[in-house]
Backbone as CSV, one residue per row, in Angstrom:
resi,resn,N_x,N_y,N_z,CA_x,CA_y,CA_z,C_x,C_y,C_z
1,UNK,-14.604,4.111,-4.318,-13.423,3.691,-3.578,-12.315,3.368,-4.575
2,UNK,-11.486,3.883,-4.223,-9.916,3.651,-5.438,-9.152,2.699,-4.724
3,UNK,-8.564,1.851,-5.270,-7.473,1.217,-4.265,-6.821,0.712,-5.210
4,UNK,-5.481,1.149,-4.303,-4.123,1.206,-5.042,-3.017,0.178,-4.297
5,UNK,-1.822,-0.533,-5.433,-1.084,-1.386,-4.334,-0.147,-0.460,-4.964
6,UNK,0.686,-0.205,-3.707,1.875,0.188,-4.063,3.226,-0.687,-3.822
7,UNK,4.524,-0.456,-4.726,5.983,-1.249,-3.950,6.882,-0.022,-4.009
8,UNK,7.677,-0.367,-2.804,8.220,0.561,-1.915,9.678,-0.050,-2.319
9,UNK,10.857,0.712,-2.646,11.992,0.018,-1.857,12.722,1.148,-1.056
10,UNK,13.066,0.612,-0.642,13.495,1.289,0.644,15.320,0.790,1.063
11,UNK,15.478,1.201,2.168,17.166,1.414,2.960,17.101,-0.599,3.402
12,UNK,17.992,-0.937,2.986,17.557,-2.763,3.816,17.335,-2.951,5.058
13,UNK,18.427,-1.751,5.758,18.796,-1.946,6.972,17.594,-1.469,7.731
14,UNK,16.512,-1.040,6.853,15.152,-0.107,7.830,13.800,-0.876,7.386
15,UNK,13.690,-1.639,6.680,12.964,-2.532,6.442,11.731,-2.510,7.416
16,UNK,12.119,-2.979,8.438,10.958,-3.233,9.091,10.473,-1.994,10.504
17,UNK,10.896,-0.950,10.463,11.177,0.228,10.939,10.406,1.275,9.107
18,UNK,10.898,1.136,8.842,9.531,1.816,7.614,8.534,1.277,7.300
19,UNK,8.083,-0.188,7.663,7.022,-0.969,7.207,5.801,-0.264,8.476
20,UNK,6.840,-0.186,9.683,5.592,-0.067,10.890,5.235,1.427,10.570
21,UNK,6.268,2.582,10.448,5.525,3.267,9.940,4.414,3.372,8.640
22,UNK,4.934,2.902,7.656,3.775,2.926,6.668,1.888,2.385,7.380
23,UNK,2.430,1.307,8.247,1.206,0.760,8.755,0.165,1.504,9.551
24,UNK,1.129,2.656,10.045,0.436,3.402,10.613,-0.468,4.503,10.173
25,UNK,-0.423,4.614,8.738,-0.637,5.504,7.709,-2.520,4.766,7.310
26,UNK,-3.312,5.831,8.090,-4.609,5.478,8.294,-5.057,4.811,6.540
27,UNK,-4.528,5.306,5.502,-5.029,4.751,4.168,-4.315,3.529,3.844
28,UNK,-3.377,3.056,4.439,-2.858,2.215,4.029,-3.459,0.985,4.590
29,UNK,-4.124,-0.408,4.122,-4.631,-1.512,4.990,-4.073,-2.539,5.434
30,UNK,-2.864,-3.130,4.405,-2.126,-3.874,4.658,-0.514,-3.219,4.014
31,UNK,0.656,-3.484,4.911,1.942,-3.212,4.627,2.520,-4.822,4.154
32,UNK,3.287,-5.372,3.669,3.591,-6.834,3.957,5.373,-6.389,3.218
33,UNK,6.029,-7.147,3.607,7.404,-7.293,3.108,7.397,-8.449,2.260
34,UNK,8.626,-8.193,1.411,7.936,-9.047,0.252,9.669,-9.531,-0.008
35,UNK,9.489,-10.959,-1.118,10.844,-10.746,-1.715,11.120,-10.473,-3.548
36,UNK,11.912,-10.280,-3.623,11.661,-10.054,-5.499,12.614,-8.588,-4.933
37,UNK,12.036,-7.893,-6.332,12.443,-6.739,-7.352,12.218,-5.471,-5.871
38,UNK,11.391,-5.522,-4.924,10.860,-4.519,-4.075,11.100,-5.233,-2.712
39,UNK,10.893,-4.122,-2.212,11.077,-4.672,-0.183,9.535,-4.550,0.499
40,UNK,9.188,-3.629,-0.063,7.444,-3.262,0.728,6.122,-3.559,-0.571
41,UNK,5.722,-3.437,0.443,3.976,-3.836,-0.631,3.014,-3.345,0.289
42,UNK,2.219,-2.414,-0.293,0.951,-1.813,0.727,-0.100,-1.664,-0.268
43,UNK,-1.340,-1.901,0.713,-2.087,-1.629,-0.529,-3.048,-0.405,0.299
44,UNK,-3.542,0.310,-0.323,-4.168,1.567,-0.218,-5.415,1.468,-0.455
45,UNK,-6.876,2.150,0.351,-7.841,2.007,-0.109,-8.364,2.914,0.007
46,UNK,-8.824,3.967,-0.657,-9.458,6.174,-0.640,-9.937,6.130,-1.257
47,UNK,-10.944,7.263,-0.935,-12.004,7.965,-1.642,-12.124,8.005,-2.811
48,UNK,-10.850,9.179,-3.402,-10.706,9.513,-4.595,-9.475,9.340,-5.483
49,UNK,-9.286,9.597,-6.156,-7.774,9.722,-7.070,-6.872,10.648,-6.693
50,UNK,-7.657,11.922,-6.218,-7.096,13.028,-5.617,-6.924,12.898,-3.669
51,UNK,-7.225,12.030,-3.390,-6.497,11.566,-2.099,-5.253,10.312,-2.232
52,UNK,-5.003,9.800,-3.379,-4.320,9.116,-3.882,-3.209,9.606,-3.990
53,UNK,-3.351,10.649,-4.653,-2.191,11.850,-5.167,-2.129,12.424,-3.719
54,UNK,-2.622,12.666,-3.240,-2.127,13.712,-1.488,-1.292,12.585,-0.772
55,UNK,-1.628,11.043,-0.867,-1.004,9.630,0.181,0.808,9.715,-0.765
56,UNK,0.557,9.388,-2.249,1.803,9.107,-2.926,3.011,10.586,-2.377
57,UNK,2.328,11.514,-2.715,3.027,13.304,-3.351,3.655,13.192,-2.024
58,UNK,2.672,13.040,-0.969,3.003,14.185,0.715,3.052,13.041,1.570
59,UNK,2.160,11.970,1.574,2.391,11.611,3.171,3.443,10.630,2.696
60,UNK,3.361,9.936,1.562,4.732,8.910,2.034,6.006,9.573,1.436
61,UNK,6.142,10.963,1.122,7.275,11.708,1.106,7.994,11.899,2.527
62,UNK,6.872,12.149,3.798,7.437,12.002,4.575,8.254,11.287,5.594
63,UNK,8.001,9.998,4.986,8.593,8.889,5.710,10.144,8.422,5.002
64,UNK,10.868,9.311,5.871,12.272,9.117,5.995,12.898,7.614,5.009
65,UNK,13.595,7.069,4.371,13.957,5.632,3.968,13.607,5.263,2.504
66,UNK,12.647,5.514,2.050,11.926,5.233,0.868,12.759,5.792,-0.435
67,UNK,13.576,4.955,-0.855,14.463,5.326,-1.897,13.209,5.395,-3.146
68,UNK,12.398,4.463,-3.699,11.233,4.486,-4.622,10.136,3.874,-4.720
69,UNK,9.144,4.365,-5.536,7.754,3.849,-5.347,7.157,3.546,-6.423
70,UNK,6.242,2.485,-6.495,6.012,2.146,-7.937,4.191,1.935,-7.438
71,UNK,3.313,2.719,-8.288,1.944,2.962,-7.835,0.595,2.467,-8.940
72,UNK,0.219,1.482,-9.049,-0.584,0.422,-9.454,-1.915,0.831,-9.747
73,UNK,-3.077,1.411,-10.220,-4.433,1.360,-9.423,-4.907,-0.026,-9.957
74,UNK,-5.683,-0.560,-9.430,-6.602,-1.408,-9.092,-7.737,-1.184,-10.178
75,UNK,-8.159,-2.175,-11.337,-9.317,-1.724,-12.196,-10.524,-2.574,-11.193
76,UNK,-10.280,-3.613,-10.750,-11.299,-4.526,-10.100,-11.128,-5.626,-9.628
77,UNK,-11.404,-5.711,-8.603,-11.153,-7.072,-7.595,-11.506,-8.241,-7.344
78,UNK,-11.008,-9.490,-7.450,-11.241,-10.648,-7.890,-10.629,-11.414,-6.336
79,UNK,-11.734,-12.203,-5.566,-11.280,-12.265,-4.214,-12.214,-13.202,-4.122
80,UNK,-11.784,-14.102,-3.675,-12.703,-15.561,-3.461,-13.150,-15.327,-1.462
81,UNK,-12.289,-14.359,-0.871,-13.253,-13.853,-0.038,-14.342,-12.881,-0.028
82,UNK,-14.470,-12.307,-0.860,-15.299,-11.386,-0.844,-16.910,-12.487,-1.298
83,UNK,-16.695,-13.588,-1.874,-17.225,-14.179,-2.655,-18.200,-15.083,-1.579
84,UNK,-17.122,-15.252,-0.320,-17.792,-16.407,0.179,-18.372,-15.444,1.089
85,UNK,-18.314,-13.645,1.967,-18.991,-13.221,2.252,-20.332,-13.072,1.910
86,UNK,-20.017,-12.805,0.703,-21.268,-12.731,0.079,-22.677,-14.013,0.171
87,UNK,-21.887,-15.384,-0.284,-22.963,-16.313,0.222,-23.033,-17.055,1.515
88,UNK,-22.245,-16.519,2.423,-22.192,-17.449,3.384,-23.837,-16.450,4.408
89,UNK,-24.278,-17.942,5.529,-25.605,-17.637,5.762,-25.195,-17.387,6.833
């Protein structure tokens, strides 16, 4: 499993009109709007590297708004939920 966060910026005025689309984007798990340097934050979770490259290249080419993208991978995940799944009875 690869998972990638990506930041998006995008048109201001479409903000939340490109977020719902991104959300709808079966690889994507969470969209969140953010403040700082970027407008979007999604994080991505696929197969391979090469479905990574098909989500960045093609599908979020198609979504109208997206002035740029800045694409992260993930070496390993550090999650105090995953943690308490793990021991909870």
């Amino acid at each position: 499993m690869v998972t990638a966060i990506i930041l998006f910026k995008v048109g201001r005025s479409r903000i939340n009109e490109i977020a719902e689309k991104l959300a709808s984007i079966e690889e994507l798990s969470e969209v969140f709007s953010v403040t700082g340097s970027y407008d979007l934050v999604a994080i991505a979770r696929i197969k391979t590297n090469d479905d990574l490259s098909t989500l960045v290249t093609e599908r979020l080419g198609e979504v109208d708004g997206i002035e740029s993208t800045d694409t992260m991978l993930a070496f390993k995940a550090y999650s105090r939920h995953d943690l308490e799944s793990m021991f909870s009875l």
